[in-house]
N, C-alpha and C positions, 0 to 999 in steps of 0.2 A: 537615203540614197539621193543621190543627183536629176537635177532634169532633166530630159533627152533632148538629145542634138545632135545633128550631123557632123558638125564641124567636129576640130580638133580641140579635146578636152583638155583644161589643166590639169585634171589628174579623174583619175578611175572612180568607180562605183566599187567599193569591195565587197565580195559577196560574202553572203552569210553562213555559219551554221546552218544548215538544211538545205542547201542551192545543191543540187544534184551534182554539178561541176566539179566540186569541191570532193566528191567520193569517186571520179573517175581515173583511170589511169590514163595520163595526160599524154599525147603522141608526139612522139618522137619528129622534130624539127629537122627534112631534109633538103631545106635551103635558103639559107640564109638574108639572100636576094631578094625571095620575097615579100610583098607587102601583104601587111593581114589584115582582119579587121576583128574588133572589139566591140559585141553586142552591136548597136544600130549606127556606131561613128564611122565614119569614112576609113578607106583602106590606107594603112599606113605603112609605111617600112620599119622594119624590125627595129633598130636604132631607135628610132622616135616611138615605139610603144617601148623599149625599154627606157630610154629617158622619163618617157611621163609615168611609168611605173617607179620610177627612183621618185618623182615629185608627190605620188599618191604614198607612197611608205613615210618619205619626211613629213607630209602633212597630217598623216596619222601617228608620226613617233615611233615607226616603227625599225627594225632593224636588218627586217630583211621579205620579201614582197615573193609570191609562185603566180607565174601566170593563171593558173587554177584561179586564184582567187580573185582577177578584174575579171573571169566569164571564160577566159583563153584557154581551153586544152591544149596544152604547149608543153613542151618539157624545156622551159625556160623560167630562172631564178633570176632579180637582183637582191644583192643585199651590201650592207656598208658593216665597216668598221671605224668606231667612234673613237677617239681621244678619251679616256678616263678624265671626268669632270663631276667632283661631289656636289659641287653646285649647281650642278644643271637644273631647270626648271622650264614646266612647260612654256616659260615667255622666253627660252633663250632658242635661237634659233637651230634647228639639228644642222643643216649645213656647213654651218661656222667650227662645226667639231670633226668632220669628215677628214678620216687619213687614207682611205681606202673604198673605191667602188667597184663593187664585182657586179659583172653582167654572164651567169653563165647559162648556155643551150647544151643541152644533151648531158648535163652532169651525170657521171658514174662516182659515187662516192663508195671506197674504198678503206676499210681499220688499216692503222701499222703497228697496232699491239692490239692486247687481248684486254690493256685498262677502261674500264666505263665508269662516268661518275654521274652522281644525280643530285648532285649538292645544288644544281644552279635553277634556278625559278626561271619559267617557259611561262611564256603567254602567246598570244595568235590574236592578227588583224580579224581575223573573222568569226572571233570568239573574242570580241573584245571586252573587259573585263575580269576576264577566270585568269588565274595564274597559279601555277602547282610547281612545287619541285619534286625532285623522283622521278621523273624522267630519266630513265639510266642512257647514257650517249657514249661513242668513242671516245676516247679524248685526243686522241691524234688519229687524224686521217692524212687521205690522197685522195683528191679532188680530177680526176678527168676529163673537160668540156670542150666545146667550141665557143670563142669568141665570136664579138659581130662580125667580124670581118671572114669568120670563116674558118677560122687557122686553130688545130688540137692545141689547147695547154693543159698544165697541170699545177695542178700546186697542192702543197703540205698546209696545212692547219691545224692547231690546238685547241683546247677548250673550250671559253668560252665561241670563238669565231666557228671551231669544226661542229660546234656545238649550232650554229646559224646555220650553217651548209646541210646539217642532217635532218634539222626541220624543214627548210625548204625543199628540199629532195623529196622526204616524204608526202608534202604537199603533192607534191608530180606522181606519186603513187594511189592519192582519195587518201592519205591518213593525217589523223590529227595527232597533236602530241595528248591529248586524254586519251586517246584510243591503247596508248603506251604504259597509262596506269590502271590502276583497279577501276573496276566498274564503278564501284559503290562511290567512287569521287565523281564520277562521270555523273551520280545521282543525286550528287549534293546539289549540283547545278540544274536539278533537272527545270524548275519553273525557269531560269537564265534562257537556257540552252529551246527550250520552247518559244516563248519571245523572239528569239533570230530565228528560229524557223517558222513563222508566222511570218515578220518582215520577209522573209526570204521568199516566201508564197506570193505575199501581195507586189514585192518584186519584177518576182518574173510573170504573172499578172500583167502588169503591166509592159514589160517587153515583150507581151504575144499578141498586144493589143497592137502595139506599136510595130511588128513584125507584117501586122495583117494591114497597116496601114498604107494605101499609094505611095510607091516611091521609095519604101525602106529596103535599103542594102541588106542582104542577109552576111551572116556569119561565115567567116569560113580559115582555113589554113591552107 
């Protein structure tokens, strides 16, 4: 985890397996305008926590980020879609492969068939490490949201992408993509999955020390 500061971060703290956050159902986002704030850092406009939430997903390698998991009970998702690159490696930059960035508030995801596949291997920032396939997903959806500015869109998605939009939804719900398989995988990881909830204890530990401290901004939406 990062050291605390007021000021405006490069990128987030993400939170762990066992951060109570992360099992909430996230609220509903009614205004855009607003500025919020994120654990102890200053209040920010929505834009600019979703910018540095694209910078805390690229610096983790990730592919798609839920406000759940920087601390924000939000019902707000970013996520990208990559350029197909066999050669990728963690010294190449994710940036450099971006064709696509989505910022979506109030996502209603939506099937347009009744197809689901579980061929594709899932993993999660906040279970970083565990990766399973069997996740059974739509394979085409309809996406529902608000952009920053405010304005309903929608949009169509496939596979692997509607396959990103359904975990970070979920997110907005408290669920994990294990939570989608059998237990007994849920149990393969179990010494894993205890280690983050540990870090995740001494965590928030620490931001209630820091809460109780002169001067600290509380949380809020």
């Amino acid at each position: 985890m990062s050291e605390f500061t007021a000021s405006k971060p490069s990128v987030y703290p993400i939170r762990l397996y066992g951060d109570p956050v992360l099992r909430r159902k996230a609220r509903a986002i009614t205004d855009v305008t607003a500025p919020v704030q994120i654990a102890h850092y200053r209040a920010a406009p929505l834009k600019e926590v979703a910018d540095i939430m694209l910078e805390t997903m690229f610096e983790a390698r990730g592919v798609g980020l839920a406000a759940p998991q920087i601390g924000l009970s939000a019902r707000m998702f970013v996520a990208v879609e990559y350029e197909d690159d066999e050669d990728e490696g963690k010294e190449t930059p994710l940036k450099s492969r971006v064709l696509q960035e989505y910022v979506m508030i109030n996502p209603v995801i939506r099937p347009l068939d009744r197809r689901k596949d579980g061929s594709f291997q899932e993993g999660c920032l906040s279970i970083p490490g565990i990766y399973e396939e069997g996740v059974k997903r739509n394979r085409t959806v309809r996406v529902d949201y608000t952009d920053l500015d405010g304005n309903p869109r929608t949009l169509e998605a496939e596979d692997y992408l509607a396959r990103v939009f359904q975990h970070e939804t979920d997110h907005l719900d408290g669920v994990f993509f294990l939570d989608r398989l059998p237990p007994e995988i849920t149990e393969e990881y179990r010494k894993e999955l205890l280690s983050m909830q540990r870090q995740s204890r001494e965590y928030l530990k620490e931001l209630e020390l820091l809460r109780k401290a002169p001067g600290h901004v509380q949380e809020k939406l």
